[in-house]
Backbone bond lengths (Angstrom), bond angles and torsions (degrees), N, CA, C in turn:
res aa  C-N    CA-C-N  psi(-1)  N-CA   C-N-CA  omega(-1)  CA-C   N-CA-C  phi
1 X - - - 1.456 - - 1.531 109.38 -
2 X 1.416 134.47 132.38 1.229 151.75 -116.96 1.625 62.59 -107.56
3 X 2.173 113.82 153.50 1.791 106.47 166.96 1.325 107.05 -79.92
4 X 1.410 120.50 -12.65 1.651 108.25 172.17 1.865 130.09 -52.69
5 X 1.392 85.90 -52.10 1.652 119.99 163.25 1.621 97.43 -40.91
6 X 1.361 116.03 -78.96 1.329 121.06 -154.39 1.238 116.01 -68.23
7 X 1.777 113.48 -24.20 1.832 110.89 171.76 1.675 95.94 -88.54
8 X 1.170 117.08 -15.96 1.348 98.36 163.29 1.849 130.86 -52.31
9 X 1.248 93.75 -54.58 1.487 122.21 -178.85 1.627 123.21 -65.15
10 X 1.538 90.91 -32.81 1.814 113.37 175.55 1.980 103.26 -72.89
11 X 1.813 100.69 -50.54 1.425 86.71 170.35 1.860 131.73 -60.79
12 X 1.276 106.95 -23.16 1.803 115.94 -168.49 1.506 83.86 -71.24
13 X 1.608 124.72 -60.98 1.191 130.26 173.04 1.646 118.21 1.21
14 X 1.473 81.42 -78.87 1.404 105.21 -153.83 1.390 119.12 -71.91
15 X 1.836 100.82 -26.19 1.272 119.71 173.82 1.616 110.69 -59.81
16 X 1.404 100.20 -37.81 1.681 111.75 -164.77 1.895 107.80 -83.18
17 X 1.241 104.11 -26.72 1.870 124.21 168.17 1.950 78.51 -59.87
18 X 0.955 90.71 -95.83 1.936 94.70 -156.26 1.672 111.12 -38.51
19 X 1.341 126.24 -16.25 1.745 131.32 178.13 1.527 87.37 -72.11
20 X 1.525 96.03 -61.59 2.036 106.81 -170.87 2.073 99.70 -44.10
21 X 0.849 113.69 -39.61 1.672 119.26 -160.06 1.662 89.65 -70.09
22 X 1.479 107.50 -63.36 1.724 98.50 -172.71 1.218 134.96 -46.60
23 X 1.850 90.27 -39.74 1.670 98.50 -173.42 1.173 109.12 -60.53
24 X 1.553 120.22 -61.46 1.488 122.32 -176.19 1.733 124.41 -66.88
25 X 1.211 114.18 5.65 1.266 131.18 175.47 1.763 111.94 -46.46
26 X 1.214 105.05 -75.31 1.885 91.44 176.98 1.447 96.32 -69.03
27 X 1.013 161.99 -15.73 1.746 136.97 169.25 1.880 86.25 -62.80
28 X 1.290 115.78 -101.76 1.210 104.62 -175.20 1.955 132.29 1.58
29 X 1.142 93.08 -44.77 1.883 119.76 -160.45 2.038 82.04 -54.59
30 X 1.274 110.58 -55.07 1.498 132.55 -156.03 1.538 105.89 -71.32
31 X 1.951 131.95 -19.53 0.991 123.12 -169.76 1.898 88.83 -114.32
32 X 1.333 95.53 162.48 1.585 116.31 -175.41 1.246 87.21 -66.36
33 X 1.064 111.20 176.88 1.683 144.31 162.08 1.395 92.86 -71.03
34 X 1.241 121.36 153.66 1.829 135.07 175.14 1.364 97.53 67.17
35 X 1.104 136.90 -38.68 1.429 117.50 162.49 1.687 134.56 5.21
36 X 1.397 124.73 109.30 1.501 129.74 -163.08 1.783 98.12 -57.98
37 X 1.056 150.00 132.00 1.231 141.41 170.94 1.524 129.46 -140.26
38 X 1.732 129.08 94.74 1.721 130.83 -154.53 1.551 86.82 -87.93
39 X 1.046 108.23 126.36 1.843 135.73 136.32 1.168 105.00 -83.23
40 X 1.791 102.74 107.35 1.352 114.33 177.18 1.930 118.92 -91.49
41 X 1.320 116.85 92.05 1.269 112.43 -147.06 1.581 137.78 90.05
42 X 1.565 87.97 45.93 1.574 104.06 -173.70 1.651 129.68 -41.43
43 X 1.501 103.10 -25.44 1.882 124.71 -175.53 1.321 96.50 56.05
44 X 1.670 114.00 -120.50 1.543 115.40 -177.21 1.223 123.30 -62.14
45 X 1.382 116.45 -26.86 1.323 117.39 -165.38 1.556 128.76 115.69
46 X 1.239 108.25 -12.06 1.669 126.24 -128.20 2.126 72.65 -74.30
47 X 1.258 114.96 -56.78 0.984 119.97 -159.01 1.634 126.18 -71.95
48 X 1.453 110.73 -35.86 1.311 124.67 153.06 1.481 127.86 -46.33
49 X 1.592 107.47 -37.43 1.522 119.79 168.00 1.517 106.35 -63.76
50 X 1.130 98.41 -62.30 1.808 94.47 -172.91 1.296 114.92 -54.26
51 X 1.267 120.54 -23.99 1.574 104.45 178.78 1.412 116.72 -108.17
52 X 1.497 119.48 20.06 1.343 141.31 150.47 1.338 101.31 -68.31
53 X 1.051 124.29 -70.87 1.604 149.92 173.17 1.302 117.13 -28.57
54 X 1.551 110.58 -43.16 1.360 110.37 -179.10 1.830 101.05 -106.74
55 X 1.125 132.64 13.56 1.196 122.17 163.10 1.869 126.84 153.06
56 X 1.763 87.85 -39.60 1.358 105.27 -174.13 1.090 114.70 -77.26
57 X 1.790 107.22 151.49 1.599 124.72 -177.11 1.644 101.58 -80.75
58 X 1.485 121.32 65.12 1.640 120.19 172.05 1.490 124.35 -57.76
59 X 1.322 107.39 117.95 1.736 100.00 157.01 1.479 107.92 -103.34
60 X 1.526 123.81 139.96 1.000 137.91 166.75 1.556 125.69 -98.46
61 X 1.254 121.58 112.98 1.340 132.03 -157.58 1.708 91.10 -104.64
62 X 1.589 122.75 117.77 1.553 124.76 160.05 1.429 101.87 -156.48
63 X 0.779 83.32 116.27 1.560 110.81 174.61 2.083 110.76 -73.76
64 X 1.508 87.83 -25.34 1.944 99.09 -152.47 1.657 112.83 38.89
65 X 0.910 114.12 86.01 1.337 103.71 138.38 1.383 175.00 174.77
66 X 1.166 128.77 -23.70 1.733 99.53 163.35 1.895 120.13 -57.30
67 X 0.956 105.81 135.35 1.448 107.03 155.93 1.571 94.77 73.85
68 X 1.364 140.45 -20.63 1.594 121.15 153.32 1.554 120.86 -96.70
69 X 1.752 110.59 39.87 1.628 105.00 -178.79 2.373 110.65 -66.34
70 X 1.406 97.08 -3.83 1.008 115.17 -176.60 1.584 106.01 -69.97
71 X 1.650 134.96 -16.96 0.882 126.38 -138.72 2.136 75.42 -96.00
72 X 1.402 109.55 -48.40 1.514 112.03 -166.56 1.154 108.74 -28.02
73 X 1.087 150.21 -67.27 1.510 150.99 161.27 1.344 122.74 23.89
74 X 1.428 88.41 -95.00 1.551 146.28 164.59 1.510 107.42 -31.54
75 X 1.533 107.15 -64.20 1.398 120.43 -178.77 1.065 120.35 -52.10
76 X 1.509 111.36 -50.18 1.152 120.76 -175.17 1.479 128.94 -58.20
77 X 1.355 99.45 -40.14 1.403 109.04 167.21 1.302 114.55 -74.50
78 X 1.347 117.63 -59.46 1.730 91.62 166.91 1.534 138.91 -41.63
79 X 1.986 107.97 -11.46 1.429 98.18 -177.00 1.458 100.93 -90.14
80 X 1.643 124.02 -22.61 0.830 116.42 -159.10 1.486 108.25 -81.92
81 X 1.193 126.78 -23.86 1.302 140.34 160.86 1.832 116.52 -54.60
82 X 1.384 102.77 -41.02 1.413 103.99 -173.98 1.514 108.53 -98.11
83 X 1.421 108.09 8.06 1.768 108.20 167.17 1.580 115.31 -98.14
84 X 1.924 101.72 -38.16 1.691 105.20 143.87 1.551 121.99 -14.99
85 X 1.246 107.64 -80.37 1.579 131.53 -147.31 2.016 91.07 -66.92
86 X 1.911 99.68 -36.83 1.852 85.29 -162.83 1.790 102.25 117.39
87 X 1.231 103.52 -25.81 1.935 98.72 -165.51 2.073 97.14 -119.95
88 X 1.494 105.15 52.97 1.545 97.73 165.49 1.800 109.70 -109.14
89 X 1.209 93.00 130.31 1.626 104.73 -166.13 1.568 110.12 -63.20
90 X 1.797 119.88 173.86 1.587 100.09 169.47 1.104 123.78 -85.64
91 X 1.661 122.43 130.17 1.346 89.08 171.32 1.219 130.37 -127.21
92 X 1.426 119.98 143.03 1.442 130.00 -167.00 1.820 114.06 -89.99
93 X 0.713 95.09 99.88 1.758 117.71 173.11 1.690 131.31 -36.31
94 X 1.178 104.01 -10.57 1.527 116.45 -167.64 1.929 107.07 -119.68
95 X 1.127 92.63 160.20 1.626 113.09 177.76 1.545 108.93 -50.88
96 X 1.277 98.21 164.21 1.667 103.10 -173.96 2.038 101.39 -70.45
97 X 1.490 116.00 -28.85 0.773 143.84 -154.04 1.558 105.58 -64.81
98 X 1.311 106.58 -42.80 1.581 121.98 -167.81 1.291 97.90 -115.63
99 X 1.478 126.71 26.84 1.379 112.36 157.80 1.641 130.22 -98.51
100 X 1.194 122.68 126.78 1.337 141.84 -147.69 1.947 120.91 -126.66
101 X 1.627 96.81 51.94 1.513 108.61 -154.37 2.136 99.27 -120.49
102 X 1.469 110.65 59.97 1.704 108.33 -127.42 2.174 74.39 -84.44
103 X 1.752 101.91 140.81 1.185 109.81 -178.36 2.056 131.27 63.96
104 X 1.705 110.07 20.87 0.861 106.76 -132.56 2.055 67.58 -100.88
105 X 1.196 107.93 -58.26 1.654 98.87 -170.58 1.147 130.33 -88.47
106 X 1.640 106.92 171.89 1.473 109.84 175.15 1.030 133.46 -96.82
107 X 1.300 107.83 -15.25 1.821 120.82 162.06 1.206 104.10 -151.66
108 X 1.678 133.60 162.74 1.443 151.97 -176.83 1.235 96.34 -134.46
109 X 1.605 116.02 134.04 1.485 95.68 146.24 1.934 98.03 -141.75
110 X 1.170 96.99 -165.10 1.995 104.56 -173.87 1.754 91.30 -161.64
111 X 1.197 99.85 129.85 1.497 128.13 167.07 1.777 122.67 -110.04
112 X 1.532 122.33 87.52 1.226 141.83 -170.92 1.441 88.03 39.80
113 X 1.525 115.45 87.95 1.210 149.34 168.44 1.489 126.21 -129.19
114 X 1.619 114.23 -50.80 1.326 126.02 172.36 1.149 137.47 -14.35
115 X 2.086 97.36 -49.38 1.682 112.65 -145.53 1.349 83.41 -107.77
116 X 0.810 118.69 -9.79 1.894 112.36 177.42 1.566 114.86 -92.55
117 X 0.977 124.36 -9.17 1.851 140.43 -172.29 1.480 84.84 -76.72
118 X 1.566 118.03 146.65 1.235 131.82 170.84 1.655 128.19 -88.56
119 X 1.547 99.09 -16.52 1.720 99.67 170.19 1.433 95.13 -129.65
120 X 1.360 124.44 98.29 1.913 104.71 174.41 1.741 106.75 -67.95
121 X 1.119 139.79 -31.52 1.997 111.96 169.42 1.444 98.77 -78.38
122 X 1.032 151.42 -14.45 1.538 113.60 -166.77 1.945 90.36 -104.71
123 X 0.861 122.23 -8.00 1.521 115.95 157.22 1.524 116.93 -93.22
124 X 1.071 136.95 -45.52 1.894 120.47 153.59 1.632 109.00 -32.30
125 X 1.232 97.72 -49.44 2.046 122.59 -178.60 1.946 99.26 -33.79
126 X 1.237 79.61 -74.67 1.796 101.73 -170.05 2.124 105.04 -66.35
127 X 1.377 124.01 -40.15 0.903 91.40 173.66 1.714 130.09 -98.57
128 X 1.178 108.86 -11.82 1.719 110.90 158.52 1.305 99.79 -33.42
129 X 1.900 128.82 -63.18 1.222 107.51 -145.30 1.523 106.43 -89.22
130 X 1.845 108.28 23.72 1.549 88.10 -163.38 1.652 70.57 -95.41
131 X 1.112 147.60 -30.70 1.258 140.15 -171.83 1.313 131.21 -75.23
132 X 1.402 114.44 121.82 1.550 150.80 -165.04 1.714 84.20 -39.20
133 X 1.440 124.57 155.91 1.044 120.20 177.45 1.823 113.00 -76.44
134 X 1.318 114.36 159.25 1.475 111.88 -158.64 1.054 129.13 74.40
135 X 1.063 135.92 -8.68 1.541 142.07 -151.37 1.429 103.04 -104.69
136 X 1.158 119.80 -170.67 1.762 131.47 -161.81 1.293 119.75 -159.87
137 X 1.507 109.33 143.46 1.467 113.63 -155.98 1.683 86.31 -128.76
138 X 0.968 112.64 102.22 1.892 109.31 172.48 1.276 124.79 -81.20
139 X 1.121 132.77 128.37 1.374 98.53 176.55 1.665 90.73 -142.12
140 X 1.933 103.63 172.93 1.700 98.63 170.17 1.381 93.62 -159.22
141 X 1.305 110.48 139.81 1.577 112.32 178.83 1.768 93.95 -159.63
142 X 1.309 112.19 -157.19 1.656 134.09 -154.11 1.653 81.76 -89.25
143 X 1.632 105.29 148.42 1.241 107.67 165.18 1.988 99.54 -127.59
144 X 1.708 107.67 127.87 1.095 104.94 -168.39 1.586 117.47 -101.21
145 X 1.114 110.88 11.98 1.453 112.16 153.58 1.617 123.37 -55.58
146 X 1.473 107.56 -33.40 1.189 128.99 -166.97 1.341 95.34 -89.32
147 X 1.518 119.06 137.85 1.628 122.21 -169.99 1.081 107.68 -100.12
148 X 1.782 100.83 83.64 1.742 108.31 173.56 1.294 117.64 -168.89
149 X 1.023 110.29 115.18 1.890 96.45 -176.18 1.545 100.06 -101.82
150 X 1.280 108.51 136.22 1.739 113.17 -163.83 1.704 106.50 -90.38
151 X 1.449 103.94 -32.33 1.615 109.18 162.32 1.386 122.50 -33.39
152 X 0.832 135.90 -90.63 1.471 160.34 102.65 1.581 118.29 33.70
153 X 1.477 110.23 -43.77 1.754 118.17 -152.94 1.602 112.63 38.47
154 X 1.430 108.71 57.79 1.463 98.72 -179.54 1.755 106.23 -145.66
155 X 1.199 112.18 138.64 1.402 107.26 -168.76 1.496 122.29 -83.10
156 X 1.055 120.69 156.93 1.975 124.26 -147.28 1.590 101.42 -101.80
157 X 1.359 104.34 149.14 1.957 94.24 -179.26 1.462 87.19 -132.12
158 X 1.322 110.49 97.02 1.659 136.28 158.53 1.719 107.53 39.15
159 X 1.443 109.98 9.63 1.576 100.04 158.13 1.525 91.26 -174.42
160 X 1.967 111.33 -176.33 1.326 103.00 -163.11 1.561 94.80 -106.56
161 X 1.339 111.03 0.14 1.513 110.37 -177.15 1.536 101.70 -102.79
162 X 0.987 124.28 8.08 1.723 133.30 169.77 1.598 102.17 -113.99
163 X 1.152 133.97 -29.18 1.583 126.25 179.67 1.527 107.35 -84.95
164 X 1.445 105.38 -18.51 1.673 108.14 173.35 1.316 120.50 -63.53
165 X 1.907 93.68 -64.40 1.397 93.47 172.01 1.389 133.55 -71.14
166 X 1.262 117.58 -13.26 1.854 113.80 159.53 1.245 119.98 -76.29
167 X 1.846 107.37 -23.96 1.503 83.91 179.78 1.661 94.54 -157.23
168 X 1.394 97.56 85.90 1.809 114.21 -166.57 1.637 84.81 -96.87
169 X 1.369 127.70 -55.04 1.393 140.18 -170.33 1.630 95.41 -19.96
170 X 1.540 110.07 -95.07 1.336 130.90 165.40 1.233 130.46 -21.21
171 X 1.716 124.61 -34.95 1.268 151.93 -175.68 1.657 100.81 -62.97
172 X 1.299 85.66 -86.50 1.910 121.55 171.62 1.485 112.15 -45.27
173 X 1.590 111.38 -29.17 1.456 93.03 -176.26 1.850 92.49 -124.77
174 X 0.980 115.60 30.76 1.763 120.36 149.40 1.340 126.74 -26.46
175 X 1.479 132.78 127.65 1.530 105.62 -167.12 1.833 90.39 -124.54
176 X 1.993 104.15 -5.18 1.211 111.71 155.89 1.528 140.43 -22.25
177 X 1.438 99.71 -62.25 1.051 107.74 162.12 1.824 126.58 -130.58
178 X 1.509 98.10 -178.42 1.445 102.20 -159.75 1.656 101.21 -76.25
179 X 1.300 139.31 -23.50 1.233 122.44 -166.03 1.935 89.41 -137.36
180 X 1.269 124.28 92.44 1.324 105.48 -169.10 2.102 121.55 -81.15
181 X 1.730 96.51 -14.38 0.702 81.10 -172.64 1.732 117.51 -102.10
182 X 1.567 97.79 -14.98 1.588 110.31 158.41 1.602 126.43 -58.37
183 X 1.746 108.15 -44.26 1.617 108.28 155.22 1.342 115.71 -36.41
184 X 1.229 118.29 -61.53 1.796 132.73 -161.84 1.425 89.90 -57.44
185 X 1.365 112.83 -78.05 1.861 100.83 -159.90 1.463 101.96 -61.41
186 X 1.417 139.60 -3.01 1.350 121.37 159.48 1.016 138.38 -52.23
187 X 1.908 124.66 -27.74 0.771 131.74 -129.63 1.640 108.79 -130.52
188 X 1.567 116.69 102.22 0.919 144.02 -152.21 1.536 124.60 -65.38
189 X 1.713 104.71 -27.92 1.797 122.53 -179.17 1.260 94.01 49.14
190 X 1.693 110.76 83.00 1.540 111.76 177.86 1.628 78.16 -103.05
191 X 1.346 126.55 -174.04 1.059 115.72 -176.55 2.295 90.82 -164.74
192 X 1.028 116.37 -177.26 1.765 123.48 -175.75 1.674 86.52 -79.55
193 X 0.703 119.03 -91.29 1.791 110.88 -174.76 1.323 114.21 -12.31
194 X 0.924 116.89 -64.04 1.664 113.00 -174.08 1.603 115.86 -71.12
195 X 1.219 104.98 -39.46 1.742 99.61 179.94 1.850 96.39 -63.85
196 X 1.255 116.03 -58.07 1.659 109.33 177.50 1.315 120.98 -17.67
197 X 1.605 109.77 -62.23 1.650 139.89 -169.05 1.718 98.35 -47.34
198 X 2.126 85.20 -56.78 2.027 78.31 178.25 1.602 133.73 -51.22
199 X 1.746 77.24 -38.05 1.506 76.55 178.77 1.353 140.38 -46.98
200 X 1.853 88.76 -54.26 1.521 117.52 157.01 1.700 121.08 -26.73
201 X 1.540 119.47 -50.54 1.347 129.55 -175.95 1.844 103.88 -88.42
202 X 1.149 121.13 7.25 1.323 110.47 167.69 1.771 114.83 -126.08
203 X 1.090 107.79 110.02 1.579 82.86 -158.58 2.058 100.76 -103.15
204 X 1.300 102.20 0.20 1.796 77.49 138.89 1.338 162.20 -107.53
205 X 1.724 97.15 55.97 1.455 117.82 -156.89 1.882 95.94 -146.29
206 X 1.248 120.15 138.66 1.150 116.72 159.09 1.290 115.97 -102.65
207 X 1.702 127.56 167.94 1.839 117.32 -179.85 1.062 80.82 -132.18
208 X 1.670 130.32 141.81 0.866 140.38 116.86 1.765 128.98 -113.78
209 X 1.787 92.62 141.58 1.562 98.65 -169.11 1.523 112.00 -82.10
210 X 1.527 131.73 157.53 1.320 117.35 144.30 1.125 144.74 -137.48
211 X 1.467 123.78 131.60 1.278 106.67 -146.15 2.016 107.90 -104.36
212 X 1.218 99.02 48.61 1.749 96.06 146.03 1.377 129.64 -95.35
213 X 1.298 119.52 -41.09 1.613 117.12 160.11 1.251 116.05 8.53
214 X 1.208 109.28 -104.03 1.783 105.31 171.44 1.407 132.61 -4.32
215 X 1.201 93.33 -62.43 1.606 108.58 -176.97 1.492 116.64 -63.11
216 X 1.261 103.47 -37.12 1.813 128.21 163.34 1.531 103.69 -50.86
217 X 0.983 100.48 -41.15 1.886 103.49 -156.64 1.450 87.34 -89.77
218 X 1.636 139.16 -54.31 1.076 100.86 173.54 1.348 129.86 -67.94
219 X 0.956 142.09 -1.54 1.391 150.42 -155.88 1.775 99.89 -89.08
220 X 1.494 92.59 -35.49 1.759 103.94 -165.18 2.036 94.34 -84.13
221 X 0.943 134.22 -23.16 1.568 129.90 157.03 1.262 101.61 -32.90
222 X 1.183 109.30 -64.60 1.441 109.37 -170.88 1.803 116.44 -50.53
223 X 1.157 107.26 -62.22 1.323 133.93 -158.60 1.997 105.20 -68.14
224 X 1.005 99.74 -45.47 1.593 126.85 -175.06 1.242 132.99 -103.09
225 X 1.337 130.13 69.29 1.609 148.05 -144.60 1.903 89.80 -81.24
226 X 0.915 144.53 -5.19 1.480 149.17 168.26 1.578 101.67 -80.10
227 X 1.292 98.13 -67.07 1.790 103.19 -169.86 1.949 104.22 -61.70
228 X 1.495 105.80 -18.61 1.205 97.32 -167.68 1.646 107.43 -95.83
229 X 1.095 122.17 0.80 1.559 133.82 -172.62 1.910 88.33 -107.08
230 X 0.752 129.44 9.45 1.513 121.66 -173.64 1.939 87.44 -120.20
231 X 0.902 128.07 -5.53 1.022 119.74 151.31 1.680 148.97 -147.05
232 X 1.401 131.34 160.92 1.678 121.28 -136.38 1.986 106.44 -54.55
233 X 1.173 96.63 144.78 1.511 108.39 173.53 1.564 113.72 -36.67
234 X 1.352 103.90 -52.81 1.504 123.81 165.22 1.482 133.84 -49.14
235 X 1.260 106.80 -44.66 1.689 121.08 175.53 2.195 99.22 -75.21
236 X 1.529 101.47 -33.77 1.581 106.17 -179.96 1.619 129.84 -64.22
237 X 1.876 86.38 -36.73 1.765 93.78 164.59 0.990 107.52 -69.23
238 X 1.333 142.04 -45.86 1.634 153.61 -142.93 1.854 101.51 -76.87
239 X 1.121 111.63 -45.44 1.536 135.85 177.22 1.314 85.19 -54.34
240 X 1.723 99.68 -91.46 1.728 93.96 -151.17 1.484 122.01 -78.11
241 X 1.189 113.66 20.83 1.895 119.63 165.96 1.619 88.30 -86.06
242 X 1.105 127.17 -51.28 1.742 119.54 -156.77 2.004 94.91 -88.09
243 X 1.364 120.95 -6.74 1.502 107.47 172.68 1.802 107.26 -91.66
244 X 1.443 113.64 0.48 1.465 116.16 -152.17 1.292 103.12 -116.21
245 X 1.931 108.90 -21.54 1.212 117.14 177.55 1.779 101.67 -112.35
246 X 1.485 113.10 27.18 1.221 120.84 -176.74 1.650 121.91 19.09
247 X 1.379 101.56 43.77 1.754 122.05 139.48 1.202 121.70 -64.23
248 X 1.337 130.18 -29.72 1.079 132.57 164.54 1.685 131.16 -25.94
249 X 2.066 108.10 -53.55 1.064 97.31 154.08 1.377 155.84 -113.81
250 X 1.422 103.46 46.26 1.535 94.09 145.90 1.366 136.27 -79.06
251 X 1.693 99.18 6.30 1.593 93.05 -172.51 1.676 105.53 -77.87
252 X 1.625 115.04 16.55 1.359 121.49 177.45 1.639 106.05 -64.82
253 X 1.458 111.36 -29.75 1.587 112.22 -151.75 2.130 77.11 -96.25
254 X 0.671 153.12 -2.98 1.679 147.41 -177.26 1.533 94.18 -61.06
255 X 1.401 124.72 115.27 1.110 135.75 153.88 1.696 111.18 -11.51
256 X 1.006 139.03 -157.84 1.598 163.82 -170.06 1.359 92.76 -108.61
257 X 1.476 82.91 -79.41 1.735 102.71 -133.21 1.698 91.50 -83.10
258 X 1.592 115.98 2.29 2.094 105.24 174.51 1.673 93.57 -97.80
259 X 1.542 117.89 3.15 1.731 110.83 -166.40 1.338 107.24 -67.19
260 X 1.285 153.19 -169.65 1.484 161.68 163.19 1.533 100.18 -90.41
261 X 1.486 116.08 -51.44 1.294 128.90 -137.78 1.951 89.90 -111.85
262 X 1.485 125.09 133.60 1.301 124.96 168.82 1.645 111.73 -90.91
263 X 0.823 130.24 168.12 1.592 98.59 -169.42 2.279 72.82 -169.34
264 X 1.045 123.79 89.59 1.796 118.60 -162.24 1.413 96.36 -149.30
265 X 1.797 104.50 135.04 1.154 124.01 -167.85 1.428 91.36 -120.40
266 X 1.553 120.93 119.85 1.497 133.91 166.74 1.584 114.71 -79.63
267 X 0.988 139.23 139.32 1.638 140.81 -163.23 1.758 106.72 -128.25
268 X 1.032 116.86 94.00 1.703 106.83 -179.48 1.960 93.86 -73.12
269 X 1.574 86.58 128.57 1.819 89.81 172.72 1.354 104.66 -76.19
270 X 1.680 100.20 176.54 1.539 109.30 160.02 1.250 117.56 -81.50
């Protein structure tokens, strides 16, 4: 990978480590220091390190793979850097799927991780039970009810084997991202309905959805000139005229399951 490419990729990274840090910031605020803590889909690392760094007992769950074999690189050097320093987290190598750690943490979370997992219930399945009772599994990724795949910047026609074939051209020849056609078959179109349903079929777990995300995400156009170059010039005016004329929040009252963005906190009961 060309070093232009790769400080390219290190900045989206890093940008997306520090988004991941804010969001989960008051969950964090609430657990002690040393606290057990799974990053479900660690990528580079950037973020798992830092909260090694600042205290927590992190396991890092990455499997890499389809379409992010690009991340090894990257990773690597960040572990090797963060085994330097003393603060490189553990990390566990396998799918969310085959993880087998039952009651072990105090919080989980996953940052646009979800839609790329190959079974979404038997991975909700596996990490509810890795979590200590009470505890919380956060997660936020693409919601595909909503007609948009954010990968891509390209809009969805009511399935992924109908948005292919109308518009595979564009897909396949993506310059968006680094592996376009390994992204694509990653990508699962989990959508708020179905994670609910799981919930529904596991009943020692509660779901709750939330619907500020959005409003966050536009807010971060503004704030975040990375996140805002990842998407069309057009969709960017449109954002920040309605964040400037603070239209923005009513997108509080948008159902769940019509949002783009899933934004769902899993609860292992007692």
């Amino acid at each position: 990978m060309p070093d232009a490419q790769a400080q390219s990729l290190f900045d989206t990274y890093a940008e997306e480590a520090l988004f991941g840090r804010r969001l989960i910031a008051p969950d964090l605020a609430q657990l002690p220091v040393g606290s057990p803590i799974l990053e479900v889909g660690a990528g580079a690392m950037l973020l798992s390190s830092q909260l090694t760094r600042e205290g927590f007992a992190v396991t890092a769950l990455e499997p890499t793979g389809s379409g992010f074999s690009h991340f090894e690189r990257m990773r690597q050097v960040v572990l090797d850097s963060a085994q330097q320093g003393g603060f490189a987290p553990r990390l566990c190598p396998i799918g969310a799927e085959q993880l087998d750690a039952p009651d072990t943490f105090a919080y989980a979370f996953s940052v646009n991780v979800m839609e790329h997992v190959d079974d979404v219930a038997a991975t909700l399945e596996r990490i509810a039970a890795s979590l200590q009772i009470g505890a919380t599994y956060r997660f936020t990724c693409a919601n595909y009810l909503f007609p948009y795949e954010p990968h891509f910047n390209l809009p969805t026609l009511f399935s992924k084997k109908l948005t292919e074939k109308v518009l595979g051209a564009r897909i396949f020849g993506s310059t968006r991202v680094t592996d376009p056609a390994g992204t694509w078959r990653s990508l699962n179109w989990i959508t708020v309905p179905q994670v609910a349903a799981i919930g529904r079929s596991l009943p020692a777990i509660q779901v709750q959805f939330d619907r500020s995300m959005l409003v966050s995400a536009f807010e971060r156009i503004l704030s975040d000139p990375l996140f805002a170059r990842r998407r069309s010039p057009v969709v960017c005016s449109l954002i920040t005229a309605m964040v400037r004329m603070r239209l923005h929040k009513l997108l509080h009252f948008v159902p769940a399951s019509m949002q783009p963005i899933i934004d769902c906190r899993i609860r292992k009961r007692g």
